[in-house]
C-alpha positions in Angstrom: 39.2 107.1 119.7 36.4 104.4 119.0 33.1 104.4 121.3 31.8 100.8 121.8 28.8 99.9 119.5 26.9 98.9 122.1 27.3 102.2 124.0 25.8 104.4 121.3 23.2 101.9 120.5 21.9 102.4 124.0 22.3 106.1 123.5 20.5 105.8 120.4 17.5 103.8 121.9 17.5 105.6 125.0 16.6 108.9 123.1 14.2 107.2 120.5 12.4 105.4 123.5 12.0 108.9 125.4 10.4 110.6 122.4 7.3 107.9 122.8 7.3 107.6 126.7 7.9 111.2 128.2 6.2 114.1 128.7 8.3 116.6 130.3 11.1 118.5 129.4 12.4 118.3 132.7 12.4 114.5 132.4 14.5 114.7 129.3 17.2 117.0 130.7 17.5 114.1 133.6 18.1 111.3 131.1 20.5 113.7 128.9 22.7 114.7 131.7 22.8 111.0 132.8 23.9 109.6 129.3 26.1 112.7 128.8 27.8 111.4 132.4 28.3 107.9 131.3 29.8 108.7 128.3 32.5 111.0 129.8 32.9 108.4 132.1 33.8 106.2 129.6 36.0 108.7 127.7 37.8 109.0 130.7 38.1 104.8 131.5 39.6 104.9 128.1 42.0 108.0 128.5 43.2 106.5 131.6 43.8 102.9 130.6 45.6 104.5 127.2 48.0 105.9 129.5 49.2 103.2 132.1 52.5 102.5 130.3 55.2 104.7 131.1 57.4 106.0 128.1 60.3 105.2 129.8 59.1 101.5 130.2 58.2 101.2 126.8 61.2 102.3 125.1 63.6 100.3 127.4 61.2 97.0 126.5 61.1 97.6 122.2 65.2 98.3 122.4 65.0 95.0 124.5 62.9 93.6 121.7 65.2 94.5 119.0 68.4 93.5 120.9 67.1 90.0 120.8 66.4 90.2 117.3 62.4 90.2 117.5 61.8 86.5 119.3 58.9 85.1 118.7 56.9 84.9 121.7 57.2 89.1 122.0 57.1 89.6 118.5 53.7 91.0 119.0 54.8 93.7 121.2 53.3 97.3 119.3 53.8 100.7 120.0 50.2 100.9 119.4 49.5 99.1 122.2 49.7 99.7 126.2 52.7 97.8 127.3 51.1 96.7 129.9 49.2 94.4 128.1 52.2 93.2 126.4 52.9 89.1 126.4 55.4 88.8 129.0 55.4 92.3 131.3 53.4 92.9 134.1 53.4 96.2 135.5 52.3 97.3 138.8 49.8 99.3 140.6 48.8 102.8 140.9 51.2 103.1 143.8 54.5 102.8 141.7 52.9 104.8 138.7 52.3 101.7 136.7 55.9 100.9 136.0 56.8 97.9 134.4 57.5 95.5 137.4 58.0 91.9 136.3 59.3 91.0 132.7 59.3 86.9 131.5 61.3 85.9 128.0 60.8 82.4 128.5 60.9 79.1 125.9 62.5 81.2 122.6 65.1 80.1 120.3 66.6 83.8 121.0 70.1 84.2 119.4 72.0 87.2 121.4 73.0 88.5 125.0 71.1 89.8 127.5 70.6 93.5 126.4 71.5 96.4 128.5 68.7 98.1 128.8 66.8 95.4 131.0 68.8 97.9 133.2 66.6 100.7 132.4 63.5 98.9 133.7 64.2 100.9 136.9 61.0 99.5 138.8 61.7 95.8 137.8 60.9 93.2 140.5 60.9 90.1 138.5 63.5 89.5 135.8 63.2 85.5 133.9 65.2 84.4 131.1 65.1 81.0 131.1 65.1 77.8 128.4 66.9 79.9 126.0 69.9 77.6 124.7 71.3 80.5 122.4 71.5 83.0 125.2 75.1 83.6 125.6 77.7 86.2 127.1 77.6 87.4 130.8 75.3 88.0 132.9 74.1 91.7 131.9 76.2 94.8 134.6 73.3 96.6 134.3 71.2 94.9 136.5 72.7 95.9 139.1 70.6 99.2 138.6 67.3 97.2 139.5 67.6 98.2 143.1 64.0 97.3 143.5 64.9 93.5 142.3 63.6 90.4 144.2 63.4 87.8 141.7 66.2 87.1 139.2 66.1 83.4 137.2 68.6 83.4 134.4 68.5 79.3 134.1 68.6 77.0 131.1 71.0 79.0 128.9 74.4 78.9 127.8 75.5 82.0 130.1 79.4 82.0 130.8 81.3 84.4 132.9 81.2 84.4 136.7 78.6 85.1 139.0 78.4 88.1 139.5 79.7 90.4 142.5 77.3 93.3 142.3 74.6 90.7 142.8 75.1 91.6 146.5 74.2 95.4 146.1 70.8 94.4 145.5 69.5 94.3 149.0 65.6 93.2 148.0 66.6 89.7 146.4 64.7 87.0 147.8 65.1 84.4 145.2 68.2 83.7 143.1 68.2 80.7 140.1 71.1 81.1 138.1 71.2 76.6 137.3 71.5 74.9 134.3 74.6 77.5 132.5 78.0 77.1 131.9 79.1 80.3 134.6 82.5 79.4 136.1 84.8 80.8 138.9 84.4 81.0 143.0 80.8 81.7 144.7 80.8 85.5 145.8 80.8 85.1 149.5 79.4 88.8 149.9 76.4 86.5 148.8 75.7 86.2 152.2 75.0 90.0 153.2 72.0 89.7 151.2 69.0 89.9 154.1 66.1 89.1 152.3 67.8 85.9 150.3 65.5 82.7 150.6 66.5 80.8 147.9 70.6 80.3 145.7 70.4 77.9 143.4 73.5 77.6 141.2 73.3 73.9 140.7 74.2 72.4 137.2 77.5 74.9 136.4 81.0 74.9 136.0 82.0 76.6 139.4 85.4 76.1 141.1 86.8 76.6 144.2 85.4 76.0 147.7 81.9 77.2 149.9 82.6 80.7 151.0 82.7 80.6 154.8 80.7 83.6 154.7 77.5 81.0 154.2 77.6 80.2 157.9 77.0 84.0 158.7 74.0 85.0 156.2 72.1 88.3 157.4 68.7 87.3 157.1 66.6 86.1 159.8 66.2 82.2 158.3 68.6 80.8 156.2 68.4 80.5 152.6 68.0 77.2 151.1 71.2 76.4 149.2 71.8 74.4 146.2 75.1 73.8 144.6 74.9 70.3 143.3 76.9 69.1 139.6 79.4 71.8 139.9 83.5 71.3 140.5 83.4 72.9 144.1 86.2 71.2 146.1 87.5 71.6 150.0 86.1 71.4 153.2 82.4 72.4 154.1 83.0 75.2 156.4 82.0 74.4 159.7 80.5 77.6 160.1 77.3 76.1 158.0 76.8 73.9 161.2 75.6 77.0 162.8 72.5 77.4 160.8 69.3 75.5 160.5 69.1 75.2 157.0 65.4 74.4 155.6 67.0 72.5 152.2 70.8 71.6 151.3 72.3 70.3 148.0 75.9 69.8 147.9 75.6 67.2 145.3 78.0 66.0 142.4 81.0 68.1 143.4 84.6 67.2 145.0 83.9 68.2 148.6 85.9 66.4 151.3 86.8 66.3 155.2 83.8 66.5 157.6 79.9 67.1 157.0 78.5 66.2 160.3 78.1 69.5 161.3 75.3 70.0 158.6 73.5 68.0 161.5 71.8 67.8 164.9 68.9 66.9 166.7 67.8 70.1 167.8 67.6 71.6 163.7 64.8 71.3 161.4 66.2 70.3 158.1 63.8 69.1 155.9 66.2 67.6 152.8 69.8 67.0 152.9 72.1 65.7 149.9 75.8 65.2 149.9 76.0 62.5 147.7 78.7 62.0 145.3 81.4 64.2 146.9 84.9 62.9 148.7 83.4 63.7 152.6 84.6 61.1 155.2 83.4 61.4 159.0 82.3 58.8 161.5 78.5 58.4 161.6 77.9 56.8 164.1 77.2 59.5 166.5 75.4 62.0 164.2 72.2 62.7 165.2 69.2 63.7 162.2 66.7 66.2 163.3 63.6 64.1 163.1 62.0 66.5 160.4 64.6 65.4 157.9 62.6 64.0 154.8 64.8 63.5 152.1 68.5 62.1 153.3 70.7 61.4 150.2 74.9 60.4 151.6 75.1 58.0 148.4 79.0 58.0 146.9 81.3 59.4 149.6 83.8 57.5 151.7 81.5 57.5 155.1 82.7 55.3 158.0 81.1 53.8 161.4 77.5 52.7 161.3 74.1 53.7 161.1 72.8 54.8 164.7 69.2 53.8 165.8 68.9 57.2 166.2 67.5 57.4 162.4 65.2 54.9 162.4 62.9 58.4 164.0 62.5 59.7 160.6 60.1 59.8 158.6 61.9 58.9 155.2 60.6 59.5 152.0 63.7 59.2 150.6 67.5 57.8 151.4 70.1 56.2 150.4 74.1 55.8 152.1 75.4 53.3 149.4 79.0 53.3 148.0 80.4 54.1 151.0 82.0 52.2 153.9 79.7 51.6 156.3 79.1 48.7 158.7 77.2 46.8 161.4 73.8 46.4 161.4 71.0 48.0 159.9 68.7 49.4 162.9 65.3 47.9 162.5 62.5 50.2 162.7 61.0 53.0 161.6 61.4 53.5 157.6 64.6 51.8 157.4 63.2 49.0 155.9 61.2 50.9 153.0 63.8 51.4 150.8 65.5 48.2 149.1 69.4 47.1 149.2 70.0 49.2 146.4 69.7 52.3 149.0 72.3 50.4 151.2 74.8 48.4 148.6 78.7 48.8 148.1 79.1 49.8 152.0 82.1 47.6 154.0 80.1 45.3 156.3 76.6 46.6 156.0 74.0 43.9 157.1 70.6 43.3 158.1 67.3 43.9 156.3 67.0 44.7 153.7 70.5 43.5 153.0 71.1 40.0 154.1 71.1 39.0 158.0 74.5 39.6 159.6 76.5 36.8 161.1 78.4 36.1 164.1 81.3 38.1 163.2 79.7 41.6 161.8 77.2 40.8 164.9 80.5 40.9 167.2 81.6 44.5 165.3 78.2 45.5 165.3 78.2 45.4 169.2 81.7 47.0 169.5 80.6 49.7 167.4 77.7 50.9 169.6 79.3 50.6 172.0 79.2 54.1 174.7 82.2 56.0 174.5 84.0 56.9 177.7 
C-alpha cells in the first residue's frame, strides 16, 4: 500500500524539528505516540475505503461489462479499482453493506442484449439503459430478482418483446420509462397493483390492444401519471379512469374511440391532459375542466357541441380543439384568446375571436346550444 508523500514528509519534519526544539524524553514519547496514531489512522481510512465494493457486486458488473462487449463509457472499469468509484455505479451506504445500488449505461453505441446478470445486482435501486440504438432483444427476466427496485428506464433503444408481466412483482417501483422502443402486445393490467408507482411512461411503441380497466383501480395512494401517446392502442377509455384524479394524462397518437369526458370534472386537479389524435367523440358542452388544468390538448378527434364558458377559468398555457367538430361561439375571456385560429381551425361552425365573428345564424345555434337542459 502507498503512504501519501505529504504524510511522511510531515513525519519526517516532525521528528527532525523535535531533535532542535525538545528537551524531554517524555515530550518525545507524546509526539511519537501521536504520529504513530495518525498513521494507523490512515492505514485504516485506506483499508476501509479498499474494501467498500462487495465481491458479489463486482463480479456481476465486469460479466455485465463483457456481455456488452467492453462499451466505451465503462471501458475503464478495473478490478484494481473499488467499484464504487466506477463511471456509472453508485453504491450505497453503510446501512446496506455498500452494495451496488444504482447502475447508469447511458449514450453508447453498445451492440448486444441486456445481460443477465444485471439480475445479480441484488441491492439495485436504480437500473438506466437508455440512448442505446443497438440494444436489442427483451427486456432482461432477471430483473425481476431486483426486489429492492424503484427506478427502471430502459428508453431510447430498439427493445422488442412485450412488456413485461413480472414487472408487477416488484412492489418498490416508483418510476417506470420504458418510451422510445419498438415493445409490442397488451399493457399488463396487474400494472396497477403496483403501490408505490408514480410515474408509466410507455409512450413512442408499438403496443396493441386497449387501456386495462385495471388503471381505474391503482393501489397507491395518488395515481400515477400515465403516458401512452404514439402507440396503436384502440377501444374505449375505461370509465373506470374517471374515478381518479390523475396529476398528468397522455393518451396521444393512438386509435382510441367512444367517450373521454370522464377524464374530467371540476372537483379534480389535473394539471395536463392530451387526447389528441385519437377517434373519441362525446358532447362537450357540459364537461367541466378542473381549473388547475394547464396544458389541454383535444386536437384531431371527432368532438361535438361547443366550448362551455366554463373554460375560459383556466389558466392555459397550452390548448388546442382543432380538427374536430365543434361549434358556436368561442367564450370570450380568460386565456381563450391567447392562442391563435390555428388552436381552433377545421371545427364545424366554430366562431368568434380568434376565428372570425359569428353571424346571425351560428349566433342562433350558438344560443340553442347553451341552452339549460330540462
Amino acid at each position: 500500500m502507498h503512504y501519501p508523500t505529504t504524510m511522511l514528509t510531515f513525519i519526517a519534519l516532525a521528528y527532525k524539528s523535535s531533535e532542535f526544539s525538545l528537551e524531554s524524553k517524555h515530550t518525545m514519547d507524546k509526539i511519537t505516540t501521536t504520529l504513530l496514531f495518525s498513521l494507523f489512522a490512515l492505514l485504516l481510512t485506506a483499508s476501509l475505503s479498499k474494501d467498500l465494493c462487495h465481491k458479489d457486486d463486482e463480479n456481476a458488473l465486469l460479466k455485465i461489462k463483457k456481455s456488452l462487449n467492453n462499451p466505451y463509457t465503462i471501458i475503464s472499469w478495473d478490478p484494481k479499482d473499488d467499484c464504487c468509484t466506477w463511471v456509472s455505479v453508485e453504491c450505497g451506504d453503510a446501512t446496506v453493506d455498500h452494495r451496488v445500488i444504482s447502475l447508469d449505461i447511458s449514450n453508447d453505441d453498445v451492440s448486444a442484449q441486456i445481460p443477465p446478470e444485471v439480475g445479480d445486482l441484488s441491492y439495485l435501486q436504480t437500473l438506466i439503459f437508455r440512448k442505446l440504438p443497438n440494444l436489442t432483444g427483451e427486456i432482461q427476466p432477471t430483473i425481476a430478482k431486483l426486489k429492492y427496485l424503484r427506478f427502471l428506464w430502459l428508453s431510447w433503444t430498439n427493445l422488442t418483446g412485450p412488456v413485461p408481466e413480472f414487472l408487477s412483482q416488484l412492489k418498490d417501483l416508483e418510476y417506470i420509462n420504458l418510451s422510445f422502443n419498438d415493445l409490442s402486445g397488451s399493457i399488463p393490467g396487474s400494472l396497477s397493483l403496483l403501490p408505490k408507482l408514480g410515474i408509466l411512461e410507455l409512450s413512442r411503441n408499438k403496443l396493441t390492444g386497449s387501456i386495462p380497466e385495471s388503471f381505474g383501480a391503482f393501489k397507491g395512494v395518488v395515481p400515477p401519471e400515465i403516458f401512452l401517446s404514439h402507440n396503436q392502442l384502440s377501444g374505449s377509455i375505461p370509465k373506470s379512469l374517471g374515478n381518479l384524479d390523475f396529476h398528468r394524462i397522455d393518451f396521444s397518437h393512438n386509435k382510441l374511440e367512444g367517450d373521454a369526458s370522464m377524464m374530467f370534472g371540476a372537483k379534480k386537479t389535473s394539471w395536463s391532459v392530451d387526447l389528441s389524435r385519437n377517434k373519441l367523440q362525446f358532447d362537450i358542452s357540459k364537461v367541466k375542466v378542473a381549473t388547475t388544468v394547464n396544458n389541454l390538448d383535444l386536437n384531431h378527434n371527432r368532438i361535438t357541441g361547443s366550448i362551455p364558458v366554463q373554460w375560459t377559468e383556466l389558466t392555459l398555457q397550452s390548448f388546442n380543439v382543432s380538427y374536430n367538430r365543434l361549434c358556436g361561439r368561442i367564450p370570450q375571456g380568460g386565456d381563450l384568446q391567447i392562442f391563435d385560429a390555428y388552436a381552433y381551425l377545421h371545427n364545424k361552425c366554430l366562431c368568434g375571436a380568434p376565428l372570425q365573428s359569428c353571424n346571425v345564424e351560428i349566433q342562433a345555434t350558438d344560443l340553442y346550444l347553451n341552452l339549460p337542459s330540462e
